[in-house]
C-alpha positions in Angstrom: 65.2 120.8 90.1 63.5 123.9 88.4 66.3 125.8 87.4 67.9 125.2 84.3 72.0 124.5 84.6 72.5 124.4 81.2 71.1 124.8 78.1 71.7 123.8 75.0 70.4 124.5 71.9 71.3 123.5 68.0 75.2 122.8 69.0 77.1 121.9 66.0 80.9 120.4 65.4 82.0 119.3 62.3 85.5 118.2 60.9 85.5 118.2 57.0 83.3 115.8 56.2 82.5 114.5 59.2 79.8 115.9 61.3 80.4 115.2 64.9 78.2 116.8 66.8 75.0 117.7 64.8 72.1 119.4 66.1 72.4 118.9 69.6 69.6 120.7 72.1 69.2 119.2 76.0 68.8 120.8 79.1 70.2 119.7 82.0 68.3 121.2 85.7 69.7 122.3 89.0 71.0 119.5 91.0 70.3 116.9 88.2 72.7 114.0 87.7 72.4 113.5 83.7 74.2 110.9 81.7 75.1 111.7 78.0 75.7 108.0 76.4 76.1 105.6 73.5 78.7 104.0 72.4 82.3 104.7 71.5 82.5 107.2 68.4 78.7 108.8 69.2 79.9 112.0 69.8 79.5 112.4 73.5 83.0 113.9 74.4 82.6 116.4 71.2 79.6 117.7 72.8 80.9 117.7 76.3 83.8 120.1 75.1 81.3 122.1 73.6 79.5 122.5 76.1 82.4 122.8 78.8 83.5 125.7 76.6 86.8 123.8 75.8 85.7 123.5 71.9 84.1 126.5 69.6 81.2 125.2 68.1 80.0 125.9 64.4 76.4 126.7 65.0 74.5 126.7 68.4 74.9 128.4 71.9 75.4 127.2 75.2 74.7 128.2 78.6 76.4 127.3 81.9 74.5 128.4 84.9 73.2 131.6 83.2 76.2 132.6 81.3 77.3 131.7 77.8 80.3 128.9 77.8 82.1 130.5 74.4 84.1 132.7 74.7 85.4 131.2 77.8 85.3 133.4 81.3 87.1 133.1 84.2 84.1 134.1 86.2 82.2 130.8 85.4 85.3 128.7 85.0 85.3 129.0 89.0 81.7 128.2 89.1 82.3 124.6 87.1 84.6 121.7 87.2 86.0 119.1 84.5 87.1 115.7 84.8 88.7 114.8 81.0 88.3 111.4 79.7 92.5 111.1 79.9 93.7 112.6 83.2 96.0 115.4 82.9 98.3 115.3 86.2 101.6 117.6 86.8 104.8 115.3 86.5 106.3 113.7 89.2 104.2 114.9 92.0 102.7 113.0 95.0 98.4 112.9 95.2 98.9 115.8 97.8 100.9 118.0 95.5 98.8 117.8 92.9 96.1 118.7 94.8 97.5 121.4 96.2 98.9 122.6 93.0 95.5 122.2 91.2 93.7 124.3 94.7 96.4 126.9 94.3 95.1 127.8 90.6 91.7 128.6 91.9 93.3 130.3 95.6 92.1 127.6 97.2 93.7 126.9 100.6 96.2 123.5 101.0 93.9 122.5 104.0 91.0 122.4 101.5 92.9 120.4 99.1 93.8 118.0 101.6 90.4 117.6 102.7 89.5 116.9 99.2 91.7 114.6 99.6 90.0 112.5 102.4 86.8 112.9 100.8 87.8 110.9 97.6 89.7 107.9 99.8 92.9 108.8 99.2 94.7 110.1 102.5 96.5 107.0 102.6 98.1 107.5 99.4 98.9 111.5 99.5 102.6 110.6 99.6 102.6 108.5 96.6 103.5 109.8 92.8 100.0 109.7 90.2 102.2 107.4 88.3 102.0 104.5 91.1 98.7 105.0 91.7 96.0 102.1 90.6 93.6 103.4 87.6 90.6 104.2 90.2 92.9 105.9 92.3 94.0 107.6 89.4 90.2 108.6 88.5 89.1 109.5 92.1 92.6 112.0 92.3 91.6 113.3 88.9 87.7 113.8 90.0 89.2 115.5 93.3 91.1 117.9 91.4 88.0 118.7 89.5 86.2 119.3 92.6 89.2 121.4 95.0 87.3 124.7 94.5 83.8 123.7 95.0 82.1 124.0 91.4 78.5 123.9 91.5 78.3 122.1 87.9 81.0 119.2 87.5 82.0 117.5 84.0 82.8 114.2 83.8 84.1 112.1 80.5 83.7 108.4 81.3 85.3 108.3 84.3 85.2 105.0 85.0 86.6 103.7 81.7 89.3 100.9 82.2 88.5 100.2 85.5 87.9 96.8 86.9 84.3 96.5 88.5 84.8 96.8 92.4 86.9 100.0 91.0 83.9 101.3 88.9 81.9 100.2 91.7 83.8 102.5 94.1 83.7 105.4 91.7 80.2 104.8 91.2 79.3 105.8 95.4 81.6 108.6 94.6 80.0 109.8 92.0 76.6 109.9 93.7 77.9 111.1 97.1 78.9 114.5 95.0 75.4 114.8 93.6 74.1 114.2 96.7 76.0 117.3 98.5 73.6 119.0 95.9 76.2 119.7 92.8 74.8 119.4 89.2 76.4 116.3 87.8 76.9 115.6 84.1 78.4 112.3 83.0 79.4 111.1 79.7 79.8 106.7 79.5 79.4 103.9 77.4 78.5 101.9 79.8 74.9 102.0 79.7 74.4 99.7 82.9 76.4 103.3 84.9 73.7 105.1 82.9 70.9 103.3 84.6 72.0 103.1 88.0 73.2 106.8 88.8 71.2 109.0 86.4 68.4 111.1 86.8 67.9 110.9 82.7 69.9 110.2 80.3 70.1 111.5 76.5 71.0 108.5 73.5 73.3 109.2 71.4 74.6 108.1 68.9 76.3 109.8 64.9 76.4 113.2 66.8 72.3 113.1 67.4 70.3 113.1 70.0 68.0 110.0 69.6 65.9 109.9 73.1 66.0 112.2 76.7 64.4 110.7 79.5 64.6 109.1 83.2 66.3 105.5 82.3 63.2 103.4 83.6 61.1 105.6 81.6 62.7 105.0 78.2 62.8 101.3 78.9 59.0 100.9 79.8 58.1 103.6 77.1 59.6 100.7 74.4 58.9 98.0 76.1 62.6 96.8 76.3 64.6 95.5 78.8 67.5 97.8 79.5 69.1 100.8 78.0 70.8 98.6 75.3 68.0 97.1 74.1 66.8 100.9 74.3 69.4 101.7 71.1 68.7 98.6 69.5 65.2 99.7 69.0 66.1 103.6 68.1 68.6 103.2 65.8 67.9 99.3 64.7 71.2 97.8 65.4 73.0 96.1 68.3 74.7 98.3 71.2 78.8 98.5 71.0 81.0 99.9 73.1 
């Protein structure tokens, strides 16, 4: 993990008076599985837009696997995938077709997207509309949509939120089978327990800043705390919320 993925540096968002994002730098290397969190309203899906190249930024530059991520370019949207905080499915379509709709985009074969599929779980339910499926089902169709066309970076906005825990649980070997097939894995969540168990380091935020980078276990023994929550308790001087 020498190579830099991305690379951030001085990324600003604001919206009238309200800076959102403000004066953000990380790096994130090859094959890394890096966890932006804090708590709801920190600024961590701001900066993943940014940095996804969904978002123009005020001030800063960004750069996805060598290339810049604004102005966006087909020729590194292929190279990365997204998984958005609210899933964005075509309507009344089955799993399958929306896999297959989502592969087709990228001329990606239907066997692929099938296959995709199986390796989320959810062959049994490729017949059944998004609508009917269960909220991790939901989340693993979404993450498999983001994944159809083999990205070597992958996005992904707090995709466990709203789940119950054998559901996040599930998610959770997902989510580190993908980084283990040797994809670059960036993860925004509040949940700071998610942080500690699947990141390689993880960057605190929290009012659009960058408080700490660093492996989770690191950051806890470094303050002598107990866990990441007690880790923003002791940078910013007030309890954790999510």
């Amino acid at each position: 993990m020498t190579d830099a993925a991305i690379t951030v540096e001085g990324l600003r968002k604001r919206y009238g008076d309200v800076r959102a994002v403000d004066g953000v730098s990380l790096e994130v290397a090859s094959g890394e599985f890096y966890g932006i969190l804090g708590p709801n309203g920190a600024g961590k899906t701001t900066t993943l837009e940014l940095i996804e190249g969904l978002r123009e930024p005020d001030e800063g530059t960004v750069r996805l696997l060598g290339m810049p991520s604004w102005p966006r370019d087909p020729d590194l949207l292929r190279r990365i995938g997204v998984q958005l905080q609210a899933s964005a499915f075509f309507e009344k379509l089955t799993a399958r077709e929306q896999i297959r709709s989502f592969a087709s985009l990228y001329g990606v074969s239907a066997e692929r997207a099938d296959a995709m599929l199986e390796t989320v779980g959810l062959t049994g339910k490729a017949d059944v509309r998004d609508t009917e499926l269960s909220g991790g089902q939901a989340q693993r169709l979404s993450i498999a949509c983001a994944l159809v066309h083999d990205p070597e970076l992958v996005f992904l906005d707090e995709p466990t939120t709203g789940l119950d825990p054998q559901a996040r649980r599930n998610l959770w070997d997902l989510l580190r089978e993908i980084n283990g097939q040797g994809r670059t894995v960036v993860l925004t969540t509040h949940y700071m327990d998610e942080a500690e168990l699947l990141c390689d380091r993880v960057a605190v935020m929290d009012a659009g800043r960058v408080l700490r980078v660093g492996p989770p276990r690191e950051l806890i023994a470094e303050l002598g705390v107990a866990n990441l929550e007690d880790v923003f308790l002791r940078l910013t001087g007030r309890e954790y919320r999510e």
